[in-house]
N, CA, C and O atoms as CSV, one atom per row, in Angstrom:
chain,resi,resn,atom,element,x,y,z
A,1,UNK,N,N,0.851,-1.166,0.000
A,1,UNK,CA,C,0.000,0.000,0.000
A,1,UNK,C,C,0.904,1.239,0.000
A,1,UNK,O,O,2.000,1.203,0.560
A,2,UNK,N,N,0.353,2.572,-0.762
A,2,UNK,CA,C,0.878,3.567,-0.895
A,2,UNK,C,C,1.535,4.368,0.552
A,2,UNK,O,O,0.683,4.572,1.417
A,3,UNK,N,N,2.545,4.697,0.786
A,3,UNK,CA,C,2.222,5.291,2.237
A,3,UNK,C,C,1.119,6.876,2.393
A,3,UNK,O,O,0.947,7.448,3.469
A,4,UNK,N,N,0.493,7.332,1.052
A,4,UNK,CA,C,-0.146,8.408,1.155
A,4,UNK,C,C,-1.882,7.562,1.649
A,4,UNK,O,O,-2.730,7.885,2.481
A,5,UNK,N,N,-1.804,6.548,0.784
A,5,UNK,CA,C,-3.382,5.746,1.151
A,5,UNK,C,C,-3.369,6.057,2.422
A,5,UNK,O,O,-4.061,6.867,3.038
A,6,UNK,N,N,-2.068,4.966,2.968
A,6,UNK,CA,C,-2.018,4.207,4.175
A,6,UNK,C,C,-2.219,5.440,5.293
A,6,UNK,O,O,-2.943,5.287,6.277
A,7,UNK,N,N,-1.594,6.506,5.060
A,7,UNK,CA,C,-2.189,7.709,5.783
A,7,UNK,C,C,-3.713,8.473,5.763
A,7,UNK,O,O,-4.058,9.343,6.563
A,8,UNK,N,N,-4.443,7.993,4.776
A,8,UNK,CA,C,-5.688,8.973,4.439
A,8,UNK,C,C,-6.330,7.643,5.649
A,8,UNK,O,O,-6.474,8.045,6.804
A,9,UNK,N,N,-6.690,6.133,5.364
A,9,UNK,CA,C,-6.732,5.348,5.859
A,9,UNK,C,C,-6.738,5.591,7.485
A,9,UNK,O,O,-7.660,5.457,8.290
A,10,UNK,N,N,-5.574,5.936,7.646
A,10,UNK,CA,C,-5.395,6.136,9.319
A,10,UNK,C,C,-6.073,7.856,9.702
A,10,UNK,O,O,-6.724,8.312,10.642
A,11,UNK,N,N,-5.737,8.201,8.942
A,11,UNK,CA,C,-6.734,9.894,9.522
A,11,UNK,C,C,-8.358,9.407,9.341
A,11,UNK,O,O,-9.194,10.057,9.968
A,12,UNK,N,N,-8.775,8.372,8.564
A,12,UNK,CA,C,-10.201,8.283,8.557
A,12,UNK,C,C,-10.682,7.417,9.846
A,12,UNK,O,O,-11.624,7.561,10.625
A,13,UNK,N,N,-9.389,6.226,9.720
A,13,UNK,CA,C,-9.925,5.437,11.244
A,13,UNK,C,C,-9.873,6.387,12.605
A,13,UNK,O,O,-10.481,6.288,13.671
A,14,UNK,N,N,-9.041,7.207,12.199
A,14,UNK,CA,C,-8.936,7.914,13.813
A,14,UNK,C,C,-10.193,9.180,14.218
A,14,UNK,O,O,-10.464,9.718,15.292
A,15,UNK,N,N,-10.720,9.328,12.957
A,15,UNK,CA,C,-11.805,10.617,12.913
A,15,UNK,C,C,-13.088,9.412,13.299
A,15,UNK,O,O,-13.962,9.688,14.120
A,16,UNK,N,N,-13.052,8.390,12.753
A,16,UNK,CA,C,-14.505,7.842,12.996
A,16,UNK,C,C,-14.249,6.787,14.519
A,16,UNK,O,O,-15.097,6.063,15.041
A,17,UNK,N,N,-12.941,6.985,14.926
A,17,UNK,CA,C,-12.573,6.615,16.773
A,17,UNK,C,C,-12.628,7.718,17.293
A,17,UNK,O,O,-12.000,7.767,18.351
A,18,UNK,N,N,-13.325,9.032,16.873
A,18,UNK,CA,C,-13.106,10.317,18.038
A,18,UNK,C,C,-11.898,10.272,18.943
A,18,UNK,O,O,-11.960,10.645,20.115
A,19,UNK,N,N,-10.645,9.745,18.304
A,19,UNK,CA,C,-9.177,9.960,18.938
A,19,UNK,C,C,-8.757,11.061,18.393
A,19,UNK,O,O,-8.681,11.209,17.174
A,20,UNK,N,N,-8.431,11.971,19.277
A,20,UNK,CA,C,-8.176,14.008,18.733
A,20,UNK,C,C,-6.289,13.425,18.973
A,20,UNK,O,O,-5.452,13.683,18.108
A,21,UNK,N,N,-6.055,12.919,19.819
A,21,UNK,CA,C,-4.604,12.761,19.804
A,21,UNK,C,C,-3.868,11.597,18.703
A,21,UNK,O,O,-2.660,11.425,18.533
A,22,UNK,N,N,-5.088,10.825,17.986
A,22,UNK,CA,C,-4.976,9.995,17.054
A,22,UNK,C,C,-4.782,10.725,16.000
A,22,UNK,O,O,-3.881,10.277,15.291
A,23,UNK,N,N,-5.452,12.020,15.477
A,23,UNK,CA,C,-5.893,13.249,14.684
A,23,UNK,C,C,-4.426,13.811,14.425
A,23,UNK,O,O,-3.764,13.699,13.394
A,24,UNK,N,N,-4.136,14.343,15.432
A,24,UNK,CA,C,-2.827,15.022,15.524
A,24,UNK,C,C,-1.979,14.715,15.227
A,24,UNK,O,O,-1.098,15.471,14.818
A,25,UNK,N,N,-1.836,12.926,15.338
A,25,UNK,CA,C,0.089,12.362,15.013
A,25,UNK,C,C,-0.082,12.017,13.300
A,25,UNK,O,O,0.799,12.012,12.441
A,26,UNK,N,N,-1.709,11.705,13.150
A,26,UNK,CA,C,-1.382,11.079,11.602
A,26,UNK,C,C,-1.569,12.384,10.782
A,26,UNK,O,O,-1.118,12.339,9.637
A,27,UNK,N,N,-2.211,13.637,11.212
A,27,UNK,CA,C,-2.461,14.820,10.403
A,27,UNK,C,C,-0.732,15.318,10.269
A,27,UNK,O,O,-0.376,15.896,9.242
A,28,UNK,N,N,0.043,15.101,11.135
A,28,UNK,CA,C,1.550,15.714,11.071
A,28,UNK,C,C,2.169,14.497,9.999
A,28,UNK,O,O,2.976,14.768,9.109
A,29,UNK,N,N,1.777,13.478,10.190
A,29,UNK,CA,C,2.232,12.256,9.168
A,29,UNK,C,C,1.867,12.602,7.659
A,29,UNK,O,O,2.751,12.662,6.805
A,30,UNK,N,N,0.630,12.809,7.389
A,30,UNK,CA,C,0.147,13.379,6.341
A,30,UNK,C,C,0.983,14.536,5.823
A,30,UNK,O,O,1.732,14.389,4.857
A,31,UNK,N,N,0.850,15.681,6.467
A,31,UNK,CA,C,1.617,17.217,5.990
A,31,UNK,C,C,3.191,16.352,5.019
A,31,UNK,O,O,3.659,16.529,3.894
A,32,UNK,N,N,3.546,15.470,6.127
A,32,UNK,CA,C,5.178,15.606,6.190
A,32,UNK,C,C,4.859,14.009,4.546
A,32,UNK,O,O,5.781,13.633,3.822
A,33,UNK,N,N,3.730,13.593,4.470
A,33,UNK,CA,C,3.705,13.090,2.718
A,33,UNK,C,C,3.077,13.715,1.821
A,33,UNK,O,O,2.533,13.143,0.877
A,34,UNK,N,N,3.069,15.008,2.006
A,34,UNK,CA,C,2.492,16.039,0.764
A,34,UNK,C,C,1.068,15.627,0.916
A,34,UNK,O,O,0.590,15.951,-0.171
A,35,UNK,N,N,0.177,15.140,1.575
A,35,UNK,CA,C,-1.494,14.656,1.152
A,35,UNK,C,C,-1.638,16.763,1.259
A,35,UNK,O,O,-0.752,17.518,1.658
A,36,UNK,N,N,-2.961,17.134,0.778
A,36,UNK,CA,C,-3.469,18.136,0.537
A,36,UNK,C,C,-4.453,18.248,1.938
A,36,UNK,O,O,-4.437,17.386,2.818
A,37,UNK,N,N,-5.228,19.358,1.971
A,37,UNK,CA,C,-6.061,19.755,2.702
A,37,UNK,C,C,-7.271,19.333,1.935
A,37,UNK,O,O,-8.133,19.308,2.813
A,38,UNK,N,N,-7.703,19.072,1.087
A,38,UNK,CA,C,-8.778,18.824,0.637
A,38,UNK,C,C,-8.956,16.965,0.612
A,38,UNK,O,O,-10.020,16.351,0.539
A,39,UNK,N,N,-7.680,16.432,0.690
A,39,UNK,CA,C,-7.657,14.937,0.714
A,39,UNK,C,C,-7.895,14.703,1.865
A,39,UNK,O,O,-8.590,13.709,2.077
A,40,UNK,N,N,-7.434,15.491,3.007
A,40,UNK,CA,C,-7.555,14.945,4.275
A,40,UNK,C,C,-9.205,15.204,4.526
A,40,UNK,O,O,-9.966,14.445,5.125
A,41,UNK,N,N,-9.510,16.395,3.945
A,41,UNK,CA,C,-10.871,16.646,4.297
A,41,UNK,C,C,-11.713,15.535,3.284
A,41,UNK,O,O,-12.918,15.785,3.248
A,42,UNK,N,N,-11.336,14.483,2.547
A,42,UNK,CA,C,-12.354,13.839,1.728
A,42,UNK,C,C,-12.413,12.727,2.674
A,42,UNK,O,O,-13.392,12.192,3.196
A,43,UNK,N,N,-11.035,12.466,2.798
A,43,UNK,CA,C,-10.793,11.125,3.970
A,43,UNK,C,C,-11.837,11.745,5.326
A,43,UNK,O,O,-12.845,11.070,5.117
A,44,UNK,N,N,-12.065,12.346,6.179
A,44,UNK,CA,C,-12.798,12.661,7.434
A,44,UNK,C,C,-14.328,12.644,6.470
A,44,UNK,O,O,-15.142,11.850,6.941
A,45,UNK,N,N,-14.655,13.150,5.625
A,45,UNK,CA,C,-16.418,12.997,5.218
A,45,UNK,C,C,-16.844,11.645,4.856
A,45,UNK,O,O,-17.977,11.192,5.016
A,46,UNK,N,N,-15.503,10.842,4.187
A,46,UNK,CA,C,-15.998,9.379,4.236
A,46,UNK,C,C,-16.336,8.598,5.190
A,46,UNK,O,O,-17.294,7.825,5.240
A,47,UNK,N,N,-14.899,8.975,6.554
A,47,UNK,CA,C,-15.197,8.500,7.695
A,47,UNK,C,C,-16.675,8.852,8.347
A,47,UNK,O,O,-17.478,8.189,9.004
A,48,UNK,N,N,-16.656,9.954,7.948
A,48,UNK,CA,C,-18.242,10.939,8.568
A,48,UNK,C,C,-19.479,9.807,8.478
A,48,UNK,O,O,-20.245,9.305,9.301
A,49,UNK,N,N,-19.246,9.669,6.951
A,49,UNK,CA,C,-20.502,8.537,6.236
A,49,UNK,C,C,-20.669,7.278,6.782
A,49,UNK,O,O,-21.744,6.717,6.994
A,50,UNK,N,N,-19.392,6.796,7.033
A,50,UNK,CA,C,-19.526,5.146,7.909
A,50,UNK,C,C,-19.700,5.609,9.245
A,50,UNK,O,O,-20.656,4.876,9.498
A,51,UNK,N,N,-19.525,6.255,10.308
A,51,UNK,CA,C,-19.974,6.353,11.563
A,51,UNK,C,C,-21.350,7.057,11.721
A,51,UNK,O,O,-21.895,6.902,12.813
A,52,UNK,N,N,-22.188,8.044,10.500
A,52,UNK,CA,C,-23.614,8.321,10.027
A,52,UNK,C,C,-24.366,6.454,10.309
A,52,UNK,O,O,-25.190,5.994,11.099
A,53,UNK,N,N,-23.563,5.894,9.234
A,53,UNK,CA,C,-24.151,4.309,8.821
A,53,UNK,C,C,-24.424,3.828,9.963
A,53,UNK,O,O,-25.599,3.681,10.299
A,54,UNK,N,N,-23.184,3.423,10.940
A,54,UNK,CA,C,-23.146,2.780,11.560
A,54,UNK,C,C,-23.962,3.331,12.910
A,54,UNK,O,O,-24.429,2.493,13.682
A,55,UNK,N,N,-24.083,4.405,13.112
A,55,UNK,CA,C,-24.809,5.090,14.304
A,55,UNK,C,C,-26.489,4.437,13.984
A,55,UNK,O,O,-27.005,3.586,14.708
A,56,UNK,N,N,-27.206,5.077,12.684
A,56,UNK,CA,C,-28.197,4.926,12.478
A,56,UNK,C,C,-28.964,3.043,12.465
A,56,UNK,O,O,-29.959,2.435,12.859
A,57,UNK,N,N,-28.047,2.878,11.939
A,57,UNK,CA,C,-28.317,0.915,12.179
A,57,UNK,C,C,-28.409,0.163,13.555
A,57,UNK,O,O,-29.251,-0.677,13.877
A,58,UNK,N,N,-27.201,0.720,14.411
A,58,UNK,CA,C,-27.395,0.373,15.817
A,58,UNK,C,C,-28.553,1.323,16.874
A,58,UNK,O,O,-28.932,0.911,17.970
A,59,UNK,N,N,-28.957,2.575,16.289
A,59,UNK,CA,C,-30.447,3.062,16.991
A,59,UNK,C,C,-31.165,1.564,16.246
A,59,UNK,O,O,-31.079,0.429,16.714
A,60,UNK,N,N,-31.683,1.868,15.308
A,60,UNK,CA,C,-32.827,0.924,14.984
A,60,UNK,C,C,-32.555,-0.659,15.882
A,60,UNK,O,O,-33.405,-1.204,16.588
A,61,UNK,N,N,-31.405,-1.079,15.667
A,61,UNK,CA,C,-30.806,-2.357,16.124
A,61,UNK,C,C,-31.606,-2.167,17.886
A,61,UNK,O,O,-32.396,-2.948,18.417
A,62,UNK,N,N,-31.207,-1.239,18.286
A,62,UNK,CA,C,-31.526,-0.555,20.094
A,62,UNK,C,C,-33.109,-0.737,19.945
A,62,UNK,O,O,-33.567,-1.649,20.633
A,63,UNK,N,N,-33.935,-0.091,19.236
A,63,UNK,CA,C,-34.951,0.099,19.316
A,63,UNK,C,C,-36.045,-1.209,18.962
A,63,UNK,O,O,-37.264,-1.139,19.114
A,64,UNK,N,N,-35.417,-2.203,18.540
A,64,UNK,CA,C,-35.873,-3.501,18.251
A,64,UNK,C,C,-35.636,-4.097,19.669
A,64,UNK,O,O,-36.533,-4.891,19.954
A,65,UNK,N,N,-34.896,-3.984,20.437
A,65,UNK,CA,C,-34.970,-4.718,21.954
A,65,UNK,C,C,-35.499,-4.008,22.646
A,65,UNK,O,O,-35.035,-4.158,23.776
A,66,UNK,N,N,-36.529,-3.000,22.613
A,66,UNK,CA,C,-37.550,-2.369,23.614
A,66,UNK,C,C,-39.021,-2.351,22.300
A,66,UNK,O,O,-40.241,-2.293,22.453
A,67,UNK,N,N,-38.433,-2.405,21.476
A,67,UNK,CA,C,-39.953,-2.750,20.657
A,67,UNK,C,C,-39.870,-3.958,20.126
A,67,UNK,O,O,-39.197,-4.224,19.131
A,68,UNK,N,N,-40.542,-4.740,20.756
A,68,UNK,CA,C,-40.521,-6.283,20.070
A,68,UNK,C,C,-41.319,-6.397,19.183
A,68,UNK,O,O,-41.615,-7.539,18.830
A,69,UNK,N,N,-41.779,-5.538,18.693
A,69,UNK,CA,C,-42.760,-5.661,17.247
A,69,UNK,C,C,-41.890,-5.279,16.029
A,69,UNK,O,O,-42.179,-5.426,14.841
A,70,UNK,N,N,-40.681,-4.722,16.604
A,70,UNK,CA,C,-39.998,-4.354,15.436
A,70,UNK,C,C,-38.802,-5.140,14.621
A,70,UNK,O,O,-37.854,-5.418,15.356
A,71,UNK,N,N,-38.656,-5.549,13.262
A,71,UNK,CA,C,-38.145,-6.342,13.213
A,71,UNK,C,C,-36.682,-6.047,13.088
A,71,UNK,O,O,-36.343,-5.102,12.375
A,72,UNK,N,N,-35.555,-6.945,13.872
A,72,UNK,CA,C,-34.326,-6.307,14.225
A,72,UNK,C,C,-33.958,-6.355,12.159
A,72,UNK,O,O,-34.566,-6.915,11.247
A,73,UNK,N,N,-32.449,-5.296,12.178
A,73,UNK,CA,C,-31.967,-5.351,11.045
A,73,UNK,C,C,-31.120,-6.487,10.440
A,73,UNK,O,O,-30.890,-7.490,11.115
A,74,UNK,N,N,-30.599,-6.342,9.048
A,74,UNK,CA,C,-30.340,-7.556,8.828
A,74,UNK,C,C,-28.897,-7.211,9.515
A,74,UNK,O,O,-28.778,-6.049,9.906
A,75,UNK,N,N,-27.576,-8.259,9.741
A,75,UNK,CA,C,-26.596,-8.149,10.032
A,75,UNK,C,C,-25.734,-7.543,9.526
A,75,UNK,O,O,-25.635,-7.653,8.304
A,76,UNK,N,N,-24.829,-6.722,10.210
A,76,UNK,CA,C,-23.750,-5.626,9.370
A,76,UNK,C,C,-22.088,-6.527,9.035
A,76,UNK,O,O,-21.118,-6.159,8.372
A,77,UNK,N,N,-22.206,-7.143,9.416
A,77,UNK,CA,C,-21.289,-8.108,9.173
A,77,UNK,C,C,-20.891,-9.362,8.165
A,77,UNK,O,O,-21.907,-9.627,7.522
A,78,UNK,N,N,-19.907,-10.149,7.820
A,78,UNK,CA,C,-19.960,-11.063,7.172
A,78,UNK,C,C,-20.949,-12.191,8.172
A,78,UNK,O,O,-21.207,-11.912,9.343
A,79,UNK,N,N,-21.344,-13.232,7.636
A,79,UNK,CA,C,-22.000,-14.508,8.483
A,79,UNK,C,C,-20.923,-15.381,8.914
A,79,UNK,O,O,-19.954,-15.727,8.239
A,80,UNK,N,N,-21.217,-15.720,10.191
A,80,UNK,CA,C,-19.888,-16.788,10.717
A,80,UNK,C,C,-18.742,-15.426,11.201
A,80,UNK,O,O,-17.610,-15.908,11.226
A,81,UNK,N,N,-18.731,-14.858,11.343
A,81,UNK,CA,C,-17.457,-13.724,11.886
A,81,UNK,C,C,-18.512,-14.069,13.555
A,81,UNK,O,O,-19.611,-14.589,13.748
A,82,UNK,N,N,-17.438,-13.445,14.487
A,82,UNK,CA,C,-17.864,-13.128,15.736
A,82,UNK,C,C,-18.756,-12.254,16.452
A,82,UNK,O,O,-18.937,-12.314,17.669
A,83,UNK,N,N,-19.218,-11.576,15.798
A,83,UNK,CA,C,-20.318,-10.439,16.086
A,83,UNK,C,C,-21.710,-11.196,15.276
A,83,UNK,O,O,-22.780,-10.941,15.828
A,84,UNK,N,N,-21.763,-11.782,14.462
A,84,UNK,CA,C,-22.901,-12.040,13.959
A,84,UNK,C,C,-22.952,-14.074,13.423
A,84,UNK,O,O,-22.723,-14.370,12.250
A,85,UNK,N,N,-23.173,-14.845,14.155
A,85,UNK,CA,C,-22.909,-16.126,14.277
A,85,UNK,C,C,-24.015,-16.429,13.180
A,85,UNK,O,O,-24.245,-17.589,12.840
């Protein structure tokens, strides 16, 4: 992997872990491989979009174990992984 990916990659995992000190070491990592201000900002709106995803699936997911009429979602996972048997 590119080391510029491998940096957009780690500024997106660390924006969608709300780690601000995670933010800081890979945003100085970034500067110091030329990524742009507008790359870093594409990398954080993608991250934006999967923690949007993932927020909204686990309300509904929540709201199916106090409404038992509701039917839970399908699984966010592969089948057979550890979170979803």
């Amino acid at each position: 992997m590119e080391p510029k990916t491998a940096s957009l990659i780690s500024l997106a995992a660390a924006y969608a872990l709300n780690c601000q000190p995670c933010l800081q070491y890979h945003q100085t990592k970034a500067a110091s491989l030329g990524l742009s201000l507008e790359e870093i900002s594409q990398a954080f709106f993608l991250a934006e979009q999967v923690k949007i995803g993932a927020q909204n699936k686990t309300k509904r997911f929540a709201e199916t174990m106090v409404n038992q009429e509701a039917e839970p979602e399908e699984a966010c996972c592969a089948p057979g992984s550890a979170c979803c048997p």
